[in-house]
N, C-alpha and C positions, 0 to 999 in steps of 0.2 A: 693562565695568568690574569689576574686579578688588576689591572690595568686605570681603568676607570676609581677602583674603589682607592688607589693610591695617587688619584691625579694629582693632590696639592703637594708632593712631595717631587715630581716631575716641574709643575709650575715653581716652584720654589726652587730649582733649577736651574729652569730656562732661563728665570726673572734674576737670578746671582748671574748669569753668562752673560745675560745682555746688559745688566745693569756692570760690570765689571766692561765689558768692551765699550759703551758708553762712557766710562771713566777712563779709562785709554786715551781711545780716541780723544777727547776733550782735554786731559795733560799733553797728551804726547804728541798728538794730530796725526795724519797721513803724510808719508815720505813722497811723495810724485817722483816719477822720476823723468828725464828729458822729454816722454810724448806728451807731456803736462804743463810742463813748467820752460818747453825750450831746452835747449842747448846741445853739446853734443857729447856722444860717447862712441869712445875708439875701443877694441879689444885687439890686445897685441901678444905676441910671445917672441921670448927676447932666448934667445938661442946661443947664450954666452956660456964659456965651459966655466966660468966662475959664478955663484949666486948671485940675483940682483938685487936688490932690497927697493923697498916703495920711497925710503928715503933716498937713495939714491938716485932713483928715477925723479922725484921732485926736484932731486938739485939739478938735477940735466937739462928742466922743462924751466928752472927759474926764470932765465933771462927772457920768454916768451912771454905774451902778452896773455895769458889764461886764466880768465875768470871761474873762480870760486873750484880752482880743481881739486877732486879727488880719485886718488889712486885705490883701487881694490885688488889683491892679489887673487887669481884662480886658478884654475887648473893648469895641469904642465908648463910650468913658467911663462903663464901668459896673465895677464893683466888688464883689469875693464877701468881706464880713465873717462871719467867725467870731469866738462868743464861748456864755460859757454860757448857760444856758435863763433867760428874763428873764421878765417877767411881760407883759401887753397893752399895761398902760401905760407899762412901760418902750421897749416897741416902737415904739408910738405917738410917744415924745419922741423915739426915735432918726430917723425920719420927721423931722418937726417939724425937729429940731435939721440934718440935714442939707436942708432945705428952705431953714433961713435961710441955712445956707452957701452953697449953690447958686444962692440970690439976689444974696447979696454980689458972688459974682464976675459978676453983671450976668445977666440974664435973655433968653433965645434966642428973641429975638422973629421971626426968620425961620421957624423953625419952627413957634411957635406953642404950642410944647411943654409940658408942667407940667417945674418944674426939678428934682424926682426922682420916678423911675417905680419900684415894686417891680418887680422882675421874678421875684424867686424871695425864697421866704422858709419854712424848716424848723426844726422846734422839735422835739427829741427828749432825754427824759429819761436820765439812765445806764441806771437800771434794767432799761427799754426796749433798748438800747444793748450793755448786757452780755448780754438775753437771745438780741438778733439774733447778736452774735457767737458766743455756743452754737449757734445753729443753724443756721449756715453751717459751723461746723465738723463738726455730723451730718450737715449735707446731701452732703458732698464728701465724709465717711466711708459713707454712705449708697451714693452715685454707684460710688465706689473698688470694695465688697463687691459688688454686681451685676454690678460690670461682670468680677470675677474668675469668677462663679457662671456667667454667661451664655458666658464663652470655654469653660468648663470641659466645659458640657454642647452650644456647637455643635460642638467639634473630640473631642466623647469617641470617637466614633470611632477618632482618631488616637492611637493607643498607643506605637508603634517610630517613630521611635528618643526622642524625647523624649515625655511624657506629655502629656495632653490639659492637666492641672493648670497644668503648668507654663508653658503657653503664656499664661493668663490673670495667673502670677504676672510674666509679663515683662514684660506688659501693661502692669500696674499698678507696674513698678520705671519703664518708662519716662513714665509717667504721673508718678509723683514725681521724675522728672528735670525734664522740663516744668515743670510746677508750681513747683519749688524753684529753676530760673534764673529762670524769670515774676516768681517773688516778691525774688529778689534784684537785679531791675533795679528795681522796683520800691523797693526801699529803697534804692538809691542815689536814685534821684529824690526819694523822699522826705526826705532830710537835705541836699542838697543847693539841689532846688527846689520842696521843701514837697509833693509830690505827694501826696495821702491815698485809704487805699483807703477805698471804700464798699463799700452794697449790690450798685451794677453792677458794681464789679469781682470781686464774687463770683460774679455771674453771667456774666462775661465768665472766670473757671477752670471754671466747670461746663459753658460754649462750648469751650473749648479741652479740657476732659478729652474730650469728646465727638469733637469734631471730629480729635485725636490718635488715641484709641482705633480711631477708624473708618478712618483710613489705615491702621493697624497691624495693624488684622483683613483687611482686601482683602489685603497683603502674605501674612502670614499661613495665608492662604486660598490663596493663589496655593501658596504651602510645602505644603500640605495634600495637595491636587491635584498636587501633582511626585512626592510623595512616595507616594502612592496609585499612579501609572500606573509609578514607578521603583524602590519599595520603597527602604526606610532605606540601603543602602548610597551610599556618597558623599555622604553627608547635606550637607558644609558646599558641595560643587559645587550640588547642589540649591537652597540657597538661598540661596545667589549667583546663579544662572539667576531664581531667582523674581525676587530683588529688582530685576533687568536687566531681565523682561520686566513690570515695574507702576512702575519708577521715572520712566518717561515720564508716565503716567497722576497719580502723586503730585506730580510736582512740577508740571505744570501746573493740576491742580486746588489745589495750596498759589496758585498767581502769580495765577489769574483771583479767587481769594481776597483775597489781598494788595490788588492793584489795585482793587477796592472800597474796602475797608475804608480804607487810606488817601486816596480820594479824600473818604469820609465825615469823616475824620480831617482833613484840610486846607480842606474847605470845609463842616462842619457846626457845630453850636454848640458853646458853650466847656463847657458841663454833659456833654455824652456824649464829650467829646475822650479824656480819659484809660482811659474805656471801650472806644475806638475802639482806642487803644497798646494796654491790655490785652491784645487781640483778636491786635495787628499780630504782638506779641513771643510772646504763647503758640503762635499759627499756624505761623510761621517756626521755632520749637526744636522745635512739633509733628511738623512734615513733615523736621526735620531727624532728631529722634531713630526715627521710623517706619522709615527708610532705614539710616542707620547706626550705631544703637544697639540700638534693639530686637530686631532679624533679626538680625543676628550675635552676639548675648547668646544665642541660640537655639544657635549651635554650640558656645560658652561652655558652656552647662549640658547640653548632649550629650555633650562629653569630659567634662566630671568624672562625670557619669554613668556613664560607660566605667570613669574612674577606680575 
């Protein structure tokens, strides 16, 4: 594969993905959800032999004091309410109050069941809220500096034809290639069908920075070692060869990936699904940009260097 000789057709690519998630995100913004912004969120299932609707459940919660609530229906008649941080006893009547609804529509006497089960219930302050979202953003500037420090000093060896430096700065452009489509699919889902990030989807970029950089350095590594036994001249043939003889390696290690993850995704619970996307969509740009963004960015910044 002929790789390199088609780079500007890859960069013209990458540059519509990012340049489109950049316009996302800037109409549409980021959805945070309560580890962010505060407030809380209950998941319930309401166990009535008749159907419950979100309208109905809103008229039941009127008369409480519930800032900015919304209702999301999910799995087996259960339902993820957000709204702000309430007090015990305001929780307790939101209980109560969906108890009697749940009666109303008649009581599931086959099952035997009580007619609303919490299943999840989280209370978090803003305060709380704005200081998680500080430090999810050192943590990932944290990740970003290491991971330049550490390319810097395995390849310092490697001096001709590009610097040891620069291999780590490539690193970390593809690293914020990732990242920045991750995040603008993300905010289309989120204005469209409410998707909000949390804490896991933070930890699901810190997966993906990880799991990214690690293809990129094998590739990388492979560039190292061609260039060691062949010296710098022909540099962009070189790694073109690299990328030819680990692109097999990459991309089946991206699919035995995928194939997990999405089976997690389509048959695990409705709380780690959007964790699980996170995962699906940084993976796939991951082992996308490893291949044909990052390694030929590398002959990129070899001729201007020339230059």
């Amino acid at each position: 594969m002929k790789i390199i000789k088609h780079s500007k057709l890859f960069f013209i690519l990458s540059s519509a993905m990012f340049l489109a998630s950049a316009v996302s995100i800037s109409f549409f913004g980021l959805k945070f959800g309560i580890d962010f912004t505060g407030g809380s969120l209950m998941e319930v299932q309401l166990n009535g032999k008749e159907p419950i609707t979100s309208a109905q459940i809103e008229g039941s919660l009127a008369e409480l004091p519930l800032e900015s609530l919304a209702i999301q229906p999910s799995d087996n008649n259960s339902y993820l309410l957000r709204f702000g941080v309430v007090s015990d006893e305001t929780h307790q009547n939101i209980l109560q109050n969906l108890e009697k609804l749940a009666a109303e529509s008649g009581e599931n006497a086959e099952r035997e069941a009580r007619t609303v089960e919490e299943l999840r219930y989280d209370s978090i302050g803003p305060v709380i809220g704005k200081e998680l979202k500080e430090k999810s953003v050192i943590a990932i500037l944290i990740v970003i500096g290491a991971i330049i420090i550490y390319i810097a000093w395995a390849f310092r060896k490697v001096t001709k034809p590009v610097p040891s430096w620069q291999y780590g700065i490539i690193a970390v452009l593809a690293l914020v290639h990732d990242v920045g489509i991750t995040l603008g699919v993300f905010s289309v889902l989120g204005h469209f069908w409410g998707v909000e990030l949390d804490i896991a989807f933070v930890a699901a970029i810190l997966t993906v920075l990880g799991y990214s950089v690690n293809d990129t350095i094998v590739i990388f590594d492979r560039i190292r070692e061609n260039v060691v036994h062949r010296g710098s001249h022909g540099f962009e043939e070189t790694v073109n060869e690299s990328i030819n003889q680990t692109i097999t390696r990459s991309l089946n290690t991206g699919l035995t990936t995928l194939f997990v993850l999405i089976s997690v995704y389509a048959f695990g619970g409705v709380t780690i699904r959007y964790f699980m996307l996170a995962l699906i969509v940084g993976i796939v740009i991951g082992t996308y940009s490893s291949i044909f963004f990052a390694s030929p960015l590398l002959v990129v910044f070899n001729k201007e260097r020339k230059k």
